[in-house]
N, C-alpha and C positions, 0 to 999 in steps of 0.2 A: 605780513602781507595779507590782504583780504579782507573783509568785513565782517566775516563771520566768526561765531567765537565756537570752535568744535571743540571738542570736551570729548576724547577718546580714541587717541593714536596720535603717534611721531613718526614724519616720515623728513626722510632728509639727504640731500644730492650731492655728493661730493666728487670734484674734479683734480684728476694727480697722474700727472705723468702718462698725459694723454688716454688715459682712462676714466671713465664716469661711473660712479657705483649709487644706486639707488638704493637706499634699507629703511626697512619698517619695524616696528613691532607689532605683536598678534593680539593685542587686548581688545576686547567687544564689550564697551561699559552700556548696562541698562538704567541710563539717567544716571544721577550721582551717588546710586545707592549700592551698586554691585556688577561685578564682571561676569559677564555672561558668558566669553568665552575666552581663551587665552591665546589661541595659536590661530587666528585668521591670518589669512594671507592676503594682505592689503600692500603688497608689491609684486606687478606680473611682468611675462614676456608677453608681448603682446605682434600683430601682425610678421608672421611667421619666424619672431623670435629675435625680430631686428632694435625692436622699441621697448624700453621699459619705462614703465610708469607706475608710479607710489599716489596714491589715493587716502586723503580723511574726510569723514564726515561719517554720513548716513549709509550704512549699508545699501541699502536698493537704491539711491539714488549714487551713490561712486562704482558702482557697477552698470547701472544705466550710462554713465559718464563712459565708461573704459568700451563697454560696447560699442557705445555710438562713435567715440575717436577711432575704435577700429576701421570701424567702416568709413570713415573721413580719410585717413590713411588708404585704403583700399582708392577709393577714387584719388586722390591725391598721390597715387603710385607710390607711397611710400614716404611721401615729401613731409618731414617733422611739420616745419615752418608751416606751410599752406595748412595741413592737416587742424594745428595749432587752431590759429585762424579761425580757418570756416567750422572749429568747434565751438571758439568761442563767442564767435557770429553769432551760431544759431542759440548755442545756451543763452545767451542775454536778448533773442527779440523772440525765441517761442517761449509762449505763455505756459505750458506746461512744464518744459525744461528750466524756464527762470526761477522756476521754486526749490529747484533739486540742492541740497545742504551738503555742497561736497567741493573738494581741492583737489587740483591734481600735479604732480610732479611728470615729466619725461625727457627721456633722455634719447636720441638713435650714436649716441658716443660720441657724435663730435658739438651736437648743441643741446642745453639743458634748457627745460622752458616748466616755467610755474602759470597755469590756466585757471582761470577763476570763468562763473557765472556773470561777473560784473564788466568779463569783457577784454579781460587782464590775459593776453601772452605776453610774462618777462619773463627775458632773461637775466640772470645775478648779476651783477658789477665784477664779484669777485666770484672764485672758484666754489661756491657751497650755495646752499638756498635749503630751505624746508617751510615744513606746514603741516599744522596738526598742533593739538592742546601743549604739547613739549616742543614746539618746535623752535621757540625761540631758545631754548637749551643748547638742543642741539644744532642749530645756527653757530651760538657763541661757541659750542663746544669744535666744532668742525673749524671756525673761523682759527679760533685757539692752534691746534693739532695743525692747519696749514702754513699758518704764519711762524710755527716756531720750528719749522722745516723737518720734523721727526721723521724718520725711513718705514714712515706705513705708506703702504699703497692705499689706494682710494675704499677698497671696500672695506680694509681694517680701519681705517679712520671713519667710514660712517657704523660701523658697526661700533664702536666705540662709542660715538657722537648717541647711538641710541641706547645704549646700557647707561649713557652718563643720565640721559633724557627720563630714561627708567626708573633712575636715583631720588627724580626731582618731583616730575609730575606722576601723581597720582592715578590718571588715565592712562596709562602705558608701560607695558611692561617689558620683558628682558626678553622675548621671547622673538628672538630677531629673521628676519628674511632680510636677504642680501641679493641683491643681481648688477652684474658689471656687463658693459657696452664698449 
């Protein structure tokens, strides 16, 4: 999903048994030469602990991103959907913000939404979605883990889904954060 090609984190959404679990890994790659850092936390609670969202790209600009939904949410009392929206309103027609190199995942537990710069609020067809350099991994891997009906709950299968993601791609490592909604 998306147009952009990020090169440094897997983030990935998975829905089970009426639970939604967002996880990431913590790798901070400097270009394609070296890990800058291993343990960032590039999946939060966000507006007092109701909404989680998993984030790749650009550090200052997926932290501008999580900001500014906050406060979209705030006006939006809370509302995912609207919030979604009028975030993705504004990233795609302000000129400053339409440059920002970043993906974001979120969840408030009962709907999952993948936001892009280009304008994009979806939702998955099926029960999983990601985005990030590994994401297509851990897509097939979460896809995998739901269809073959295994007795994990949601945040062991994405936790899963991002150590398998860990395995593959080169940007991301084992070093995982988990938050369920």
């Amino acid at each position: 999903m998306g147009k952009l090609d990020l090169k440094g984190t897997t983030i990935v959404c998975v829905r089970k048994n009426g639970r939604i679990a967002i996880a990431g890994d913590g790798q901070v790659t400097g270009g394609q030469n070296y890990v800058v850092k291993g343990n960032a936390r590039k999946v939060r609670r966000i507006y007092n602990d109701k909404i989680v969202i998993g984030f790749a790209g650009t550090t200052a600009d997926a932290i501008t991103l999580y900001e500014l939904f906050e406060q979209k949410l705030g006006s939006a009392n809370g509302d995912l959907t609207r919030a979604a929206v009028d975030l993705a309103k504004q990233w795609r027609v302000d000129k400053q913000l339409r440059n920002l190199e970043a993906l974001m995942l979120a969840t408030d537990g009962k709907r999952m939404f993948y936001i892009s710069g280009t304008g994009d609020v979806l939702e998955p067809d099926d029960d999983c979605m990601a985005i990030g350099s590994g994401g297509n991994y851990a897509l097939a891997a979460a896809r995998a883990y739901l269809d073959s009906g295994v007795a994990l709950e949601a945040d062991e299968i994405a936790r899963r889904c991002i150590k398998i993601a860990s395995g593959i791609c080169v940007y991301t490592n084992d070093h995982i954060i988990c938050e369920v909604c």
